[in-house]
N, C-alpha and C positions, 0 to 999 in steps of 0.2 A: 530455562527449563531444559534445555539440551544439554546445558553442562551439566545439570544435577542425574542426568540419564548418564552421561558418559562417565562421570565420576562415580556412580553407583556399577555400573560396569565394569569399570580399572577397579576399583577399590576389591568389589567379589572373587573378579578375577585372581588376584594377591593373596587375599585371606585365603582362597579355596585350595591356592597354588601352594601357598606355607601348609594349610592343612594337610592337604596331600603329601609334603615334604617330610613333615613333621608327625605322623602317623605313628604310635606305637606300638600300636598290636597288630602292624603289617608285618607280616616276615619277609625277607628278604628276596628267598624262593617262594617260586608261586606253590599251592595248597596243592594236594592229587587229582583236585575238578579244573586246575590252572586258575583259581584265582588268586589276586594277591593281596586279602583283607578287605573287600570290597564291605562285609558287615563292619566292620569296627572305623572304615571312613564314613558310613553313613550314618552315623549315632555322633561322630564327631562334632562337637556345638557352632567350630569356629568352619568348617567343611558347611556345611547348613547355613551359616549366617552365610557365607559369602553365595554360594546357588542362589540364595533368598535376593541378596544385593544385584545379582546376576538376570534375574529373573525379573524383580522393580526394574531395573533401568533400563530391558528389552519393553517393558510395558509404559513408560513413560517415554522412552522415544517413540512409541508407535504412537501414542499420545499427541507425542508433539506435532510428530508427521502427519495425523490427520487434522490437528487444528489450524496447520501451517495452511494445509491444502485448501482448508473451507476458506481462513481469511484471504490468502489468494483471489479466489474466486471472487469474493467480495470485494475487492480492492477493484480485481479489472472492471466489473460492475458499476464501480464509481468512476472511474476510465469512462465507460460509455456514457454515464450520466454527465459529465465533465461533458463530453463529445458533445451530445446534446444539446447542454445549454449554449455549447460555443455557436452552433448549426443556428440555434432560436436567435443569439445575440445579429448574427448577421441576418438571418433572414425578419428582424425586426428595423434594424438599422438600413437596410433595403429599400424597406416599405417605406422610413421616413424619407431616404436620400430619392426614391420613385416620388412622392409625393410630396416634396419642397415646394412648391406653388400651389396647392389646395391643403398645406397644414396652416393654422392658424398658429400666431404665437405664443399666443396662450395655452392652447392644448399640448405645445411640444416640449414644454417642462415636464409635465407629466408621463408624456411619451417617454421620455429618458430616464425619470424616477421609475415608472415599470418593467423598467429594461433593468433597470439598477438595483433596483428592491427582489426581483425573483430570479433572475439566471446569471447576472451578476453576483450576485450576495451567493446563490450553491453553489459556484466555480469558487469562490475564494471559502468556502466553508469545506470543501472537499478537498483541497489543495492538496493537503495531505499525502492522498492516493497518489497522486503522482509521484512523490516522493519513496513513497513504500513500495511501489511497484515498478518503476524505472529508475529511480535515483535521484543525485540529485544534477548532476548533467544535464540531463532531459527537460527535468522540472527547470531547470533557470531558462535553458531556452526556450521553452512552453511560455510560460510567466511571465518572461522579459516583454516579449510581444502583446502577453495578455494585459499587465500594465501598462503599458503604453496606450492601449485600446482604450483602458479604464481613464487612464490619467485624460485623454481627448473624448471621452463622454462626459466624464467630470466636468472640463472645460465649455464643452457645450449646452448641456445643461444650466450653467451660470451665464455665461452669453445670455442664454434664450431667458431667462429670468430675468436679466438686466435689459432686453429689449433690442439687442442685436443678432439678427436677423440670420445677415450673414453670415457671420462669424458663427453663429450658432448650427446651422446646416454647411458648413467650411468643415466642423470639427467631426461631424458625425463620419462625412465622407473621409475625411483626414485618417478615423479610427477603423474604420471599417477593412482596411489593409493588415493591419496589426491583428484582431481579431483571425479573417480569414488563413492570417500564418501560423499565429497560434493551433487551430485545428488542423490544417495541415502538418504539422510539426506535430500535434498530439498522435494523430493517424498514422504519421512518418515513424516515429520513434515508437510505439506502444506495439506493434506491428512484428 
């Protein structure tokens, strides 16, 4: 869209510039009110189109500029909702790693699917935003840690499904580091 502004721009600019060049019922010396044809440039077709061209692409980058601005806004938005779920994922993972001797093993497959189905699942659906609004620098070091977090929930989630106990609260604590980087790193870098 900004090229179509900036091209509508240059291109006016040229046509208006030749019209003006090219002008034949300008005289040379100015009239005895000092003008120098200023009626017979403004009747000119090719003078008009380009003003016209001139004018479009002052209004479609103002265009651009405010729709750049709102998604902006929107993006860092999704930045804090990102923040968010990262803050719930550990202070979820917390609560399991506080509570490893009064969680049953049954319930703590599900613990890890709720953890995995709702703040999990919108960090990786928003990913995006980090991209568009930091880069993608940011976003690998953000991610890196975030996967890693994902890939030792995964892990434990299937432990605790399979009946290992340990290893299943091993992982939680194992991920819980990677997480807590990741939002530090989001904070660090978006900042």
């Amino acid at each position: 869209m900004i090229y179509l502004a900036w091209t509508l721009l240059m291109g006016g600019m040229v046509i208006a510039s030749l019209a003006v060049a090219y002008v034949e019922d300008a005289p040379d010396s100015p009239a005895p009110d000092g003008s120098y044809g200023l009626p017979a440039l403004l009747i000119n077709p090719y003078f008009l189109l380009g003003m016209g061209m001139i004018l479009l692409g002052i209004i479609v980058n103002r265009w651009h500029s405010s729709s750049q601005a709102k998604t902006n806004s929107a993006k860092h938005s999704s930045l804090g909702k990102i923040q968010q779920n990262l803050q719930s994922i550990i202070a979820d993972l917390g609560k399991i790693k506080d509570q490893r001797s009064s969680i049953e093993l049954k319930e703590f497959p599900a613990q890890i699917e709720n953890i995995q189905e709702n703040a999990i699942f919108e960090i990786v659906e928003s990913r995006e935003a980090i991209i568009a609004t930091l880069g993608y620098g940011p976003y690998g070091t953000i991610m890196s840690d975030f996967a890693t977090g994902e890939r030792f929930i995964a892990r434990s989630w299937s432990a605790g499904v399979d009946g290992y106990d340990d290893e299943a609260f091993d992982y939680v604590e194992k991920s819980l580091p990677f997480f807590e980087n990741a939002a530090k790193n989001l904070t660090d870098l978006s900042a």
